[in-house]
N, C-alpha and C positions, 0 to 999 in steps of 0.2 A: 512413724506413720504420717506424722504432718507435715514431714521432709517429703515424703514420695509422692502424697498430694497433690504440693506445691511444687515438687518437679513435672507432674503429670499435666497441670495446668498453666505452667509456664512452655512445655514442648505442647499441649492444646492451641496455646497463640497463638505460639511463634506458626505452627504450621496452617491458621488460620492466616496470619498475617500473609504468609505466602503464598495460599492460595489465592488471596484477593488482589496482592499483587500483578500474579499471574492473570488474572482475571482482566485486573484492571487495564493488561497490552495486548489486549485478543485483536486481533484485526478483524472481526466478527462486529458491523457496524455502517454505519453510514461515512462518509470519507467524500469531503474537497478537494479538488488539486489543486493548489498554490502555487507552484514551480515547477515548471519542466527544465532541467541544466542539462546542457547536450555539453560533453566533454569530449574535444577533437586531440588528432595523433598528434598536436603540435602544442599542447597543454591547454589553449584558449580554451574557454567553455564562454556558454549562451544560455540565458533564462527565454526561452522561447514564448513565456506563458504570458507576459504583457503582449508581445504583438499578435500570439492568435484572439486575445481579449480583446484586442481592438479590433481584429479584422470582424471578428462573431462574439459579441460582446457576453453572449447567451451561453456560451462556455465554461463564463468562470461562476454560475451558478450549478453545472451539472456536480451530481452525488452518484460515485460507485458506493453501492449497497453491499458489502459480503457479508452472505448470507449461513448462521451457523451450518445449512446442508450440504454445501461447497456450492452454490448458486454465487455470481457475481452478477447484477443487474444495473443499470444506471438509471437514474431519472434524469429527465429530459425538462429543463424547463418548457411551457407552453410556447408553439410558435419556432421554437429552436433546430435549424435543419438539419443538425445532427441525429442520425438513424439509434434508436437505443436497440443495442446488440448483449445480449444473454449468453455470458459464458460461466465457464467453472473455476475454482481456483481449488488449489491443496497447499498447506504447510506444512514442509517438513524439517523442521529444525528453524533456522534464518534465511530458508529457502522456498520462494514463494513460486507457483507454476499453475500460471492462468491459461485457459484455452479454449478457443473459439473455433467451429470448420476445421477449417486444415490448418491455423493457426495457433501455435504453444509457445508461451514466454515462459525464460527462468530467470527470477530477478533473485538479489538478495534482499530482504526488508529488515527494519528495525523498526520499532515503535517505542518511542519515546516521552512519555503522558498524552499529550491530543495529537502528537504530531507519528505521523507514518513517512517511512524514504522508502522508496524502492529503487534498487540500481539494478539496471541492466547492463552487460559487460558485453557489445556485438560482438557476431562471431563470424565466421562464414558461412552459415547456415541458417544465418536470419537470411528471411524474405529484404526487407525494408530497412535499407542503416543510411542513414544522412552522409553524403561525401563530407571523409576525414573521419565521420564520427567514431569515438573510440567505446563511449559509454552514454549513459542516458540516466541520468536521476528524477525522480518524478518525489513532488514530497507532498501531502493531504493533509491537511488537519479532519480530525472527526465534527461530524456536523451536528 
């Protein structure tokens, strides 16, 4: 009996343990951008996110919010001419798909303790691809 217990309260943990895990990489949160890397047909890649920070210094304080309802929202620091634009996002699996108007992104993400990547893979069906650009990685930390 004190075998089965202490089986019953060790698979209690463990599956405690894993939920909180799980908990703990929700992309359900507040989120920084710190790197945008555009990766071209020709291997080079570009951290693009130093020079729109200098062009609009007010950008490297905005926060994408997702929202546990599928709401994605940003805050906008004060003053910052950047439009805050309200879309939705869904996860399904490692596959993240934000959408705005007549705009849908399918990225891949992984989240990694504070840190989120999103990769976008262009296609020919995107609207907006950077000449050359092959791929796009955006990475946040939680705020």
């Amino acid at each position: 009996m004190k075998k089965l217990l202490a089986q019953g309260l060790i698979t209690l943990l463990a599956l405690l343990a894993i939920n909180h895990s799980l908990s703990a990489q929700s992309i359900v949160g507040a989120w920084k951008r710190t790197a945008i890397i555009t990766t071209y047909s020709d291997g080079k890649t570009t951290d693009v996110m130093a020079d729109l920070t200098k062009a609009m210094p007010c950008t490297a304080d905005i926060v994408y919010v997702f929202e546990a309802n599928g709401n994605l929202s940003m805050r906008i620091p004060k003053g910052c001419p950047i439009p805050a634009v309200l879309s939705t996002w869904k996860l399904n699996g490692s596959t993240l798909t934000t959408s705005m108007k007549d705009l849908t992104n399918t990225d891949q993400v992984s989240i990694s303790g504070n840190t989120m990547t999103t990769t976008h893979a262009y296609s020919p069906q995107d609207k907006y691809v950077p000449k050359g650009a092959q791929s796009m990685k955006i990475i946040y930390k939680r705020d």
